[in-house]
Each structure stands twice: as C-alpha cells, then as structure tokens.
PASEBA-1860 file (N, C-alpha, C; in nm, 3 decimals):
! residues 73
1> XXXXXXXX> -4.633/6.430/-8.657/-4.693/6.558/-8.627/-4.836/6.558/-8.679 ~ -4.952/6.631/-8.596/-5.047/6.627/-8.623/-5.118/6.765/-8.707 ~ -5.138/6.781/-8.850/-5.127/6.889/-8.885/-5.297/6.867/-8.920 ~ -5.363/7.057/-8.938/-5.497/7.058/-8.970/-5.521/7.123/-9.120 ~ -5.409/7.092/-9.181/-5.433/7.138/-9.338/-5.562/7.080/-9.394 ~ -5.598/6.906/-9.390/-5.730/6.908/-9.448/-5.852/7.009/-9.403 ~ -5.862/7.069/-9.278/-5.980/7.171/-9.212/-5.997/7.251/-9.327 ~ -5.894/7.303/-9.344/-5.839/7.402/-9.446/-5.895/7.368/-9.599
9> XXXXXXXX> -5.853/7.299/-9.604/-5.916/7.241/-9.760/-6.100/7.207/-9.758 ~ -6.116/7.118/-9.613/-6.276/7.138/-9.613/-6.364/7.238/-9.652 ~ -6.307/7.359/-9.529/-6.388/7.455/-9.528/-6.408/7.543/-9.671 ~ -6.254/7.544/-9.737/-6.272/7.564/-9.859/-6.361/7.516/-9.964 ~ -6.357/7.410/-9.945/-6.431/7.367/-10.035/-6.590/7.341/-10.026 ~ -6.620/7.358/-9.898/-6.762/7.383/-9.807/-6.815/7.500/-9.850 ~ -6.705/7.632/-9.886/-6.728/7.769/-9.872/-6.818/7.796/-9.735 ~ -6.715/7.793/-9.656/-6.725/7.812/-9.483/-6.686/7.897/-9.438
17> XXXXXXXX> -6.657/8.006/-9.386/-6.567/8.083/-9.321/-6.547/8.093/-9.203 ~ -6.402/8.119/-9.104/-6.390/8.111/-9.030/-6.486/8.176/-8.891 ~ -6.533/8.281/-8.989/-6.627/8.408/-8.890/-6.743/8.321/-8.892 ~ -6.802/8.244/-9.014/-6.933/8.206/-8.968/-6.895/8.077/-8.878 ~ -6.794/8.005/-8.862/-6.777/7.916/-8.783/-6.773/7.978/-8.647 ~ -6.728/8.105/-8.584/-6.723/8.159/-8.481/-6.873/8.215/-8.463 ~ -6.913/8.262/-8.544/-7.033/8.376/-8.554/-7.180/8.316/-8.460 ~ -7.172/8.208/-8.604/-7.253/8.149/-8.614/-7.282/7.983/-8.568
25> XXXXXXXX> -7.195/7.969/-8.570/-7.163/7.803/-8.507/-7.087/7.779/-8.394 ~ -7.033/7.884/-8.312/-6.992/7.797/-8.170/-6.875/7.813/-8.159 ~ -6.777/7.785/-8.281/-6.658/7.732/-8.213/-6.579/7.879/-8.180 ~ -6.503/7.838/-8.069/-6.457/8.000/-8.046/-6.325/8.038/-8.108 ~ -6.287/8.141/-8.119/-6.168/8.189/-8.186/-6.016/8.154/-8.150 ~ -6.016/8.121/-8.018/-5.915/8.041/-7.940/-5.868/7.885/-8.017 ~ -5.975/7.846/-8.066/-5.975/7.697/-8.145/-5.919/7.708/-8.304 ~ -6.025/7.817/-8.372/-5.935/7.844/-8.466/-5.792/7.903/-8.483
33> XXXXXXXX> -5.786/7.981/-8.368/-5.611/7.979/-8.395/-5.506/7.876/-8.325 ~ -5.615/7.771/-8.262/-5.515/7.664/-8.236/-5.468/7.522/-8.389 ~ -5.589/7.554/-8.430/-5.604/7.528/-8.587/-5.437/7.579/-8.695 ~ -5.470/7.701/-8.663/-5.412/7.771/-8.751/-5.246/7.737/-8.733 ~ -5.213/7.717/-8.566/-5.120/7.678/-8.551/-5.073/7.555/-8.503 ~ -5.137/7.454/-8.576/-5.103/7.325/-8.546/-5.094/7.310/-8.458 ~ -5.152/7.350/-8.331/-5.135/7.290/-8.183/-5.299/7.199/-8.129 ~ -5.241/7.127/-8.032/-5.339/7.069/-8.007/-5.544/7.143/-7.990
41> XXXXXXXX> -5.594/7.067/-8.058/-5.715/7.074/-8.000/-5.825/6.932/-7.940 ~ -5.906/6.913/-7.902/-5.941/6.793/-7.780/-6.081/6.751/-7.896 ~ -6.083/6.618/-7.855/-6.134/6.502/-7.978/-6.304/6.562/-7.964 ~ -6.335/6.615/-7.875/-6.452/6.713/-7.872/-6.481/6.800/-7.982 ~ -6.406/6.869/-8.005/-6.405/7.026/-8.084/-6.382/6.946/-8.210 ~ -6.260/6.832/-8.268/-6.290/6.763/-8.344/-6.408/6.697/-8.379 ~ -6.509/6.648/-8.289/-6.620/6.633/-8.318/-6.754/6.723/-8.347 ~ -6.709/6.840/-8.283/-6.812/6.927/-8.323/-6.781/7.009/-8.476
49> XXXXXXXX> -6.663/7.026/-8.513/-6.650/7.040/-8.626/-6.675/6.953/-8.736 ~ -6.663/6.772/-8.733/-6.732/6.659/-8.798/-6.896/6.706/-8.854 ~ -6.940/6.744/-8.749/-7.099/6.777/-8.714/-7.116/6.858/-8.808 ~ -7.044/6.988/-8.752/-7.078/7.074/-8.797/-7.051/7.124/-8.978 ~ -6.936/7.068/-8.986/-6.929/7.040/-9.167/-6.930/6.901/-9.235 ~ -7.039/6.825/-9.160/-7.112/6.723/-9.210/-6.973/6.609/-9.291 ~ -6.841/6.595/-9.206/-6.738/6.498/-9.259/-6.654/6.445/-9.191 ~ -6.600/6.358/-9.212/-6.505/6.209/-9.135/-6.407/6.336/-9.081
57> XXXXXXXX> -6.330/6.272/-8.943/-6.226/6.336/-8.885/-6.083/6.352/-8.968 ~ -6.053/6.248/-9.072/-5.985/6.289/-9.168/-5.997/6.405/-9.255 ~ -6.120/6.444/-9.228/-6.104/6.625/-9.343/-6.102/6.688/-9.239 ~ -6.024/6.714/-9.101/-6.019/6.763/-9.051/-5.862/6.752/-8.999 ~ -5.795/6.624/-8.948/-5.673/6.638/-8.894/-5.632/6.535/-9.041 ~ -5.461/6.524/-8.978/-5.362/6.415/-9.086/-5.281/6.391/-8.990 ~ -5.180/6.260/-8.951/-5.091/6.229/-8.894/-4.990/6.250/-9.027 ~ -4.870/6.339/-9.025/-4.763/6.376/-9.054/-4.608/6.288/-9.007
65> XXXXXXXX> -4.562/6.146/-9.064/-4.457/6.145/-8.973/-4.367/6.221/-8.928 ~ -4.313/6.260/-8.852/-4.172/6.312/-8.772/-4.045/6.241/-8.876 ~ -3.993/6.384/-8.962/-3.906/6.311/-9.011/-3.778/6.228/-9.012 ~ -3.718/6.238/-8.871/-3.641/6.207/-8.790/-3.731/6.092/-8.712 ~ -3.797/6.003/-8.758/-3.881/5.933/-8.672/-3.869/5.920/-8.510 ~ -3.906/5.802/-8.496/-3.927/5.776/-8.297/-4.023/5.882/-8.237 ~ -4.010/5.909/-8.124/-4.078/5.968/-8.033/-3.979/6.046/-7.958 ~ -4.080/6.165/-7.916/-3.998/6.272/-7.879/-4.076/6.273/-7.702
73> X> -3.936/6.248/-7.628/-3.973/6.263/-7.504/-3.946/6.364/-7.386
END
C-alpha cells in the first residue's frame, strides 16, 4: 500500500500549510484530500510537490507492504 504519511511529516516540519499549498502554490484541494486519503495521486503532482517543498519523493510517498502479501487482482 502506498501511504502519504511522510507529506505529513514534511510539511510539518517545513511549517507549510495545507491552505498555503492551495492558496498560494497551485496544488488544488482535490489533491490534498486525495493525500489525506491515501488514494492515488499521478507522478506529476508528486513532482510538483518535490519542487515545491524543495525534497526527494520519499518525503512525500512510502511503499507499505500488504500484510497478507501478493497482489491484489
């Protein structure tokens, strides 16, 4: 599972907020609550968030194994 807890910890520790990320930087509110709920977002928006809080795509996503491993089809 692909979870965005490090975002979370970035921005924290950036002292970022979500509003100035919307406000002021672009990304739209649709993204942060795809954030919020662990659902997909596209290696784009991952990159503009890299940019935009100046760090590797790891402070942004984590691969989580599936604890039941394999693949889910």
């Amino acid at each position: 599972m692909i979870t965005y807890e490090p975002f979370w910890r970035t921005i924290r520790e950036r002292k970022v907020s979500t509003y100035t990320l919307i406000k002021e930087r672009g990304i739209s509110s649709a993204t942060i609550d795809r954030l919020r709920k662990n659902e997909g977002i596209s290696t784009s928006k991952i990159d503009d968030l890299c940019k935009i809080l100046d760090c590797k795509v790891e402070d942004i996503i984590c691969y989580v194994p599936d604890e039941q491993g394999g693949f889910k089809n």
